[in-house]
C-alpha positions as CSV (number, residue, x, y, z in Angstrom):
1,X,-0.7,7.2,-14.0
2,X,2.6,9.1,-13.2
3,X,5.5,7.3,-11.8
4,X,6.2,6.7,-7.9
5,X,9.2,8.7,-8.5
6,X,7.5,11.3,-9.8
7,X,5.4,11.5,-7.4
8,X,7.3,11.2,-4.4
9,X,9.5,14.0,-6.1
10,X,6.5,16.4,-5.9
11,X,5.7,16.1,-2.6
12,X,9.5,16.2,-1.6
13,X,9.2,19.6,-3.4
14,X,6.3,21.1,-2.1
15,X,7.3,20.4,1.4
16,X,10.9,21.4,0.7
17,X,9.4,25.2,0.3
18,X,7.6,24.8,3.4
19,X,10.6,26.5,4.8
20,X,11.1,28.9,2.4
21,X,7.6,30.2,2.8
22,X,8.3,30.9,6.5
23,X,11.6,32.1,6.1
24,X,13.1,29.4,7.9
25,X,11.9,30.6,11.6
26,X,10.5,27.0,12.4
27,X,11.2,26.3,16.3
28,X,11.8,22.9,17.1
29,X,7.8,21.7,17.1
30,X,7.3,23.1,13.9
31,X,9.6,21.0,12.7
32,X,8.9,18.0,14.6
33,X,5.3,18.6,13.2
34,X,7.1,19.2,9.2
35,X,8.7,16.2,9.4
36,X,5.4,14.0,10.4
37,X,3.5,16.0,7.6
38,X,5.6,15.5,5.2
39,X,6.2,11.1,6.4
40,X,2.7,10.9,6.3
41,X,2.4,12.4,2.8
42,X,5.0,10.0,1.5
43,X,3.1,6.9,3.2
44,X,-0.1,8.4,1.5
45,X,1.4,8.5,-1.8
46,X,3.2,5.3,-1.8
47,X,0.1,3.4,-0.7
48,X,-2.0,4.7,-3.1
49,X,0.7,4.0,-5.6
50,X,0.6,0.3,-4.5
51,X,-3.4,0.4,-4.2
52,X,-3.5,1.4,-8.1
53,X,-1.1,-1.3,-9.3
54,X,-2.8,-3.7,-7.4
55,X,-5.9,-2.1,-9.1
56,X,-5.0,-2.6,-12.4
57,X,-2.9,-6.5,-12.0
58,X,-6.5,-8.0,-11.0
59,X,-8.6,-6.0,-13.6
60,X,-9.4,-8.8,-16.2
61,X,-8.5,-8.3,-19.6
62,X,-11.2,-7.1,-21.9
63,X,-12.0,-9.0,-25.2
């Protein structure tokens, strides 16, 4: 399991070249629409970050 920094790095870089890709022509709703991409891909990731450590404080311990 990699890190929550890790993690939230990656998507911080994928959506930094976002702009880069479109040669930075985004109007103002492409942004607008960016920006809510890219704060729902950091709720995804940090929610499934906590679902996984919740996952694996419950799992009983094998003898």
């Amino acid at each position: 399991m990699r890190s929550l920094i890790v993690n939230l790095v990656l998507v911080v870089a994928v959506f930094a070249l976002v702009p880069l890709a479109l040669g930075g022509r985004m109007g103002p709703v492409e942004i607008i629409l960016w920006l809510c991409a890219q704060l729902a891909a950091l709720a995804f990731v940090i929610s499934r970050y906590v679902r996984q450590r919740r996952a694996t404080r419950t799992e009983p311990t094998r003898s």
